[in-house]
C-alpha positions in Angstrom: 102.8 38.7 141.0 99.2 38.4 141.8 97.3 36.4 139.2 95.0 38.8 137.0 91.7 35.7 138.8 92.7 37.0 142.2 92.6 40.7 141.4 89.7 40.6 139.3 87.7 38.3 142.5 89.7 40.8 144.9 88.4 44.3 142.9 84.7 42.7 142.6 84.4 41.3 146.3 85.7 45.2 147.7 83.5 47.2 144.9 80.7 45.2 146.2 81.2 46.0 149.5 81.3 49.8 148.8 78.0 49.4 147.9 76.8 48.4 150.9 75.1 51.2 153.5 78.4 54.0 154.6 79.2 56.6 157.1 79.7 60.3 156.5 83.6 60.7 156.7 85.3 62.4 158.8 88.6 61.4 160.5 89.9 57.7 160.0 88.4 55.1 163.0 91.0 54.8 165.3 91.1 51.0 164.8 94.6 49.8 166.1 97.2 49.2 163.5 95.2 51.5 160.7 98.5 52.9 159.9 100.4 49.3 159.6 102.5 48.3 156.8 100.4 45.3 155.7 102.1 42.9 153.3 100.7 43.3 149.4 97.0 42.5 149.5 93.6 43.4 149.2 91.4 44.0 152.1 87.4 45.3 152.4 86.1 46.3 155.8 82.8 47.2 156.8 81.6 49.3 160.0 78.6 50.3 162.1 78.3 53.4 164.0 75.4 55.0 166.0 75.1 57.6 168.1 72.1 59.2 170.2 72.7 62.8 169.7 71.2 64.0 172.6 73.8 66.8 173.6 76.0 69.1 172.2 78.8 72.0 173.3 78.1 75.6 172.7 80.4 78.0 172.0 82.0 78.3 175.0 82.9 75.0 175.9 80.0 74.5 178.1 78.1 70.8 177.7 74.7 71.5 177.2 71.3 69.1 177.5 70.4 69.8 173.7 71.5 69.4 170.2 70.6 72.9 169.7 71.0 74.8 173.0 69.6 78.4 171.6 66.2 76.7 171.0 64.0 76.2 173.8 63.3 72.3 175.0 65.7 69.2 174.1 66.4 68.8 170.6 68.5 65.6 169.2 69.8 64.9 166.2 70.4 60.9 166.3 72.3 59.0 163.7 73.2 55.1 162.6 75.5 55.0 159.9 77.9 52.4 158.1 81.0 52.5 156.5 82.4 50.6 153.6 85.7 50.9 152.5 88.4 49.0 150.1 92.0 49.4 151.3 94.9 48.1 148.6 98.6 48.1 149.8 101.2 47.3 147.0 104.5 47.9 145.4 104.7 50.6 142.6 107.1 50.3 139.4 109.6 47.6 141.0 110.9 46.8 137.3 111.6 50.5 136.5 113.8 51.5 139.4 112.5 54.7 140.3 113.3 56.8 142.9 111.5 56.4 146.3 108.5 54.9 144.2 110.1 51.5 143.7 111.7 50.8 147.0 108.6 50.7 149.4 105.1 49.7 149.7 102.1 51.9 148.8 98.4 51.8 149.9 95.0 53.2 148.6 91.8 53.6 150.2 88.4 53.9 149.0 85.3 54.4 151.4 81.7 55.4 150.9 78.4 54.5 152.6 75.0 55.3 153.4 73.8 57.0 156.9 70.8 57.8 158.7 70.4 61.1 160.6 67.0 62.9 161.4 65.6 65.6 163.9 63.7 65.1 167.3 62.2 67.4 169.8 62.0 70.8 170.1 64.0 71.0 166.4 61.4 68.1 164.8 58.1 71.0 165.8 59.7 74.1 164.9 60.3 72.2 161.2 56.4 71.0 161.6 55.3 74.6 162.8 57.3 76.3 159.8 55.9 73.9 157.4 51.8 74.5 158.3 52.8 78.3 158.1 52.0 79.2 154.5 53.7 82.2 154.5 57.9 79.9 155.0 57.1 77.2 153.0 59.6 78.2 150.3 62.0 75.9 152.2 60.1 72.8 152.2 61.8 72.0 155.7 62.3 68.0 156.3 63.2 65.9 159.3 65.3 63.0 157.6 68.1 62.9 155.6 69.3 59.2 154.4 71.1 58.4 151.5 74.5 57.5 150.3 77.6 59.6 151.9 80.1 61.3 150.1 83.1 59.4 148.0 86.4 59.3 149.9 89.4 58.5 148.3 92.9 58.3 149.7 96.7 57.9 148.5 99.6 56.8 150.2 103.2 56.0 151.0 105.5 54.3 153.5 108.4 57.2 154.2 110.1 54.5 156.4 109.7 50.3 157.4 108.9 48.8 154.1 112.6 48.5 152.5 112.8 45.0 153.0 109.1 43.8 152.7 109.7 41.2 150.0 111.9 39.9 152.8 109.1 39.9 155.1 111.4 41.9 157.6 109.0 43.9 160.3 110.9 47.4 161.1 110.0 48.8 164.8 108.1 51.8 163.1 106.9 53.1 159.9 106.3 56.6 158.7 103.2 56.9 156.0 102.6 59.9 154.2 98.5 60.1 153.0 96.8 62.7 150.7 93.1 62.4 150.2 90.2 64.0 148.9 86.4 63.8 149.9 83.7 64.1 146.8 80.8 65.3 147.0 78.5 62.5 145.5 76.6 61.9 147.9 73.1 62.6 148.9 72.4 65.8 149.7 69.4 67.5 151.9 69.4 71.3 151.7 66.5 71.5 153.6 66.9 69.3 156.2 69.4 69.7 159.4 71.2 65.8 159.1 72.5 65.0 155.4 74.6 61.6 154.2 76.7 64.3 151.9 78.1 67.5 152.1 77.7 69.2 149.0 81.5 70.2 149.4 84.7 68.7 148.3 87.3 68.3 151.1 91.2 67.5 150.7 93.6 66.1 153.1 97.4 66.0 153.5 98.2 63.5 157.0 101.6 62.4 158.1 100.9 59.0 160.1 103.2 57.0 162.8 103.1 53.2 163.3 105.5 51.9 165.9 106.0 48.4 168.1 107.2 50.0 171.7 107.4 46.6 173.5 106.2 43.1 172.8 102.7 42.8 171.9 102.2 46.5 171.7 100.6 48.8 169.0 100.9 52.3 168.8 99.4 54.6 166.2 99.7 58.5 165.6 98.4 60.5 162.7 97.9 64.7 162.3 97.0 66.0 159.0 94.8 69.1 158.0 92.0 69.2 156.1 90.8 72.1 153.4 87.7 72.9 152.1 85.7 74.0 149.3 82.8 76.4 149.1 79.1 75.0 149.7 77.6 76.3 146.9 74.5 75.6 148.3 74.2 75.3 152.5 71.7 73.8 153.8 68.9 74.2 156.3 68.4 77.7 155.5 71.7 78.9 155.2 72.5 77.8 159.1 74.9 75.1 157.7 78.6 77.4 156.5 79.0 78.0 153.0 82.4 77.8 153.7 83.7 75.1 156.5 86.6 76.3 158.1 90.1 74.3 157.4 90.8 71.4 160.1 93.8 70.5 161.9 93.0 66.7 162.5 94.5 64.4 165.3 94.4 60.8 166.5 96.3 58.8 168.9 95.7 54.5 169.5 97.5 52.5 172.1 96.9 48.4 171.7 98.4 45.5 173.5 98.0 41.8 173.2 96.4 40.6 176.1 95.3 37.2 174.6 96.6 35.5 171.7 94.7 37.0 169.0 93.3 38.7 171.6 94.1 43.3 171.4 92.6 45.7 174.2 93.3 49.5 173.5 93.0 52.9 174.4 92.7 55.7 172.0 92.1 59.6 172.0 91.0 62.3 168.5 90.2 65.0 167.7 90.1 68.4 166.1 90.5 72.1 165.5 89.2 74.2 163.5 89.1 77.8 161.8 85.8 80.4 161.8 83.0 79.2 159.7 81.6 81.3 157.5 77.4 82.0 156.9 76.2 83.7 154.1 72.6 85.0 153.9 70.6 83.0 156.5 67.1 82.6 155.0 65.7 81.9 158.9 66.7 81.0 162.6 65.1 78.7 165.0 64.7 81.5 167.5 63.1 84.5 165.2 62.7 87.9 167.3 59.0 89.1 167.5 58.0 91.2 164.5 56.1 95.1 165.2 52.5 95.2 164.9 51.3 95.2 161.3 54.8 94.0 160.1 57.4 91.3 160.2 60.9 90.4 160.3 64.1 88.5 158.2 67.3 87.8 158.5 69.7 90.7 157.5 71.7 89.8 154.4 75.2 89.6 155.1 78.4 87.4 155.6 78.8 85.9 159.3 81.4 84.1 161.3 81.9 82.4 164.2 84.7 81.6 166.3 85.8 78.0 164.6 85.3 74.4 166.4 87.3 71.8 168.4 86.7 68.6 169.8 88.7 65.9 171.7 87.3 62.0 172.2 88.5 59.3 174.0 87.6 55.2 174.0 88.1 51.7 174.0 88.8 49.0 171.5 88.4 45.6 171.5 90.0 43.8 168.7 90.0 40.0 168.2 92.3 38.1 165.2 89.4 35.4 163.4 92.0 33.1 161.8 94.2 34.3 159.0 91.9 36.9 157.0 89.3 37.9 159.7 89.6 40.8 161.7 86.8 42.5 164.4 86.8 45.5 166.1 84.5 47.0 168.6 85.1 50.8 169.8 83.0 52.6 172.2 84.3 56.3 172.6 83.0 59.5 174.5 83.9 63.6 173.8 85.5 65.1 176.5 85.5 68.5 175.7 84.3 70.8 172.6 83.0 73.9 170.9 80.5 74.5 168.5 80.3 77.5 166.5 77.6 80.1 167.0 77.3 83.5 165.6 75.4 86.9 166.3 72.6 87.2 163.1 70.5 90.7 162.8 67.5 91.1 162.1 65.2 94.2 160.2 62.1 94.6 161.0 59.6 95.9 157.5 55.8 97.6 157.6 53.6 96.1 156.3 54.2 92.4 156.5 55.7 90.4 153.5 56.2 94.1 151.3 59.6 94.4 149.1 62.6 96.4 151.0 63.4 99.4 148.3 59.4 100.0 146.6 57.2 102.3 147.4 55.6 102.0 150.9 57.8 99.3 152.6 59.6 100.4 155.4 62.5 98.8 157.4 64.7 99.5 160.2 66.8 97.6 161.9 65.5 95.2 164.2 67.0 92.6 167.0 69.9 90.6 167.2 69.5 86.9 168.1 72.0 84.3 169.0 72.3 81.3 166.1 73.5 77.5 166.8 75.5 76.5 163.3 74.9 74.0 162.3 76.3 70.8 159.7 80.5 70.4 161.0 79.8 73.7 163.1 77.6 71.4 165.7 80.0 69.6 168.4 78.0 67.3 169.9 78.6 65.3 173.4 78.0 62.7 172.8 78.9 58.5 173.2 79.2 56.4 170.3 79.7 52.6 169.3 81.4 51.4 166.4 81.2 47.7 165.3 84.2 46.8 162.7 84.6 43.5 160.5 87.8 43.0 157.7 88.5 40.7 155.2 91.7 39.7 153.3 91.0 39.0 149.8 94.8 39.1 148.2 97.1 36.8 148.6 100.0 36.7 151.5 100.4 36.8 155.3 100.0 40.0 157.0 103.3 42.3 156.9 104.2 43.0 160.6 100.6 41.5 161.1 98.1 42.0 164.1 98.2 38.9 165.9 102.2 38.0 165.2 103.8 36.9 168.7 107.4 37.8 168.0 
């Protein structure tokens, strides 16, 4: 048994670090041995991300020199986040004998953050523009959105490779069953294109692999699929989905031991997902020209577009600091992806500003124009670096630990 000290120091030392700046979530960081059995303990890790967001992939696959290829001129939507998170693994019930609960090792996972995203370029003056127009300022458009991300919290258990653990025995491979869900508490911008929350809840159901194939050598597999909930609220003028399309979620790490302490890997992720849906854009970045004496909107309606996917591939350095120290550096690029886009209508009314249905406005449909979704529509193409640090607090060796040279 752990004393009640070392939990209590344990529990403070993570919540503490869950305070500290966090990344918007998405998949797990393909760090090797994520989906290890680690003997009972308590762990807190922090990680840095950035990313340039220069480039992105339309719908069709095609890598384009712009965040938001429809819009005329570069736009970029750059982003430096961090990640905090507080991992637990531990045994459940041992004196009550249960079923499947008593004989393995479980783990839970806590993460939050805080990120940084804004607009640049062409993106940055069309939100200037709209704003000195007096006529679209309803929207109060902004260029930043910084705050803390959304709460993620995950469950687990080891399916296979933990029997024995108070035995310290390493199996060749383990099998790890996660459910998760992602709350929407963090900070949300609906005006603005980049946001550290959501404003939707997420869940997630992910079978994971861990396995030894040779001496020294690491490999890690997960697939899961992730639903959402309805954005009650979608931002940046309705060009974010009210309703994200579900996920199927991959990832794939390769490590060996080329030094003691010493891991140098190669991993690949990545995703595919289902139409999102739009529901009454309020604008578009590319508005057709109104008729003389009148102008144009959006026409009310539910859109789709034709669903995302995106595959990455990188490199991981990962270096053993004594007993409870772990770093990690990734650098990883996207290979291929699509971006949703969809079709949006417009109707043209005479005279300018009057209310379709009263007496004297007239409208008629107008011209169609091509709309870059936006939020977990946008694939961007882009290279990213992620800086890792971990810390043991509990007590105990690692459990078929990184760094062991059997």
């Amino acid at each position: 048994m752990v004393p009640t000290r070392t939990w209590t120091r344990a529990l403070a030392a993570g919540l503490g670090l869950a305070l500290l700046p966090g990344l918007v979530l998405a998949q797990p960081a393909p760090l090797p041995g994520r989906y290890l059995p680690l003997y009972p303990a308590l762990y807190g890790q922090l990680s840095l991300e950035t990313h340039a967001g220069e480039r992105s992939f339309d719908a069709q696959g095609e890598e384009r020199d712009s965040a938001l290829p429809q819009l005329e001129g570069q736009s970029r939507l750059p982003e430096q986040r961090a990640e905090a998170q507080f991992l637990w693994t531990f045994p459940m019930f041992e004196t009550l004998d249960l079923p499947f609960f008593s004989s393995r090792l479980h783990t839970a996972r806590l993460r939050i953050g805080y990120g940084g995203g804004r607009v640049e370029g062409a993106l940055a003056d069309f939100v200037a523009d709209r704003s000195d127009d007096a006529s679209t300022q309803a929207d109060n458009l902004v260029t930043r959105g910084n705050g803390l991300s959304d709460l993620e919290l995950e469950f687990g258990s080891f399916l296979t490779g933990t029997a024995n653990w108070k035995q310290r025995e390493s199996a060749s491979h383990a099998l790890l069953l996660l459910a998760g869900a992602r709350l929407p508490t963090g900070t949300y911008e609906r005006d603005g294109v980049a946001s550290a929350g959501g404003n939707t809840a997420s869940f997630t159901v992910r079978l994971a692999l861990h396995a030894r194939p040779w001496r020294g050598a690491l490999l890690d597999a997960g697939f899961g699929e992730r639903a959402f909930l309805k954005n009650q609220d979608p931002a940046f003028g309705g060009l974010h989905p009210v309703q994200p399309g579900d996920r199927r979620e991959w990832d794939l790490s390769l490590a060996q031991r080329v030094w003691p302490g010493w891991y140098l890997g190669v991993f690949g992720r990545g995703h595919d997902g289902d139409a999102n849906l739009y529901e009454n854009p309020r604008f578009s970045v590319t508005p057709p020209e109104p008729p003389p004496n009148g102008d144009t909107y959006p026409t009310p309606g539910l859109y789709r577009d034709a669903g995302t996917h995106a595959r990455e591939a990188g490199l991981s350095l990962s270096w053993l600091i004594g007993a409870r120290w772990k770093a990690d550096l990734l650098w990883s690029t996207t290979l291929d992806g699509e971006s949703g886009e969809f079709d949006l209508p417009y109707t043209e009314r005479q005279p300018a500003g009057c209310t379709p249905g009263s007496t004297g406005c007239s409208t008629t449909p107008g011209e169609t124009v091509r709309v870059d979704g936006l939020g977990g529509a946008r694939v961007l193409a882009d290279d990213r670096l992620m800086l890792s640090l971990q810390y043991q607090f509990g007590q105990g060796d690692a459990f078929t630990c990184l760094g062991c040279e059997r």
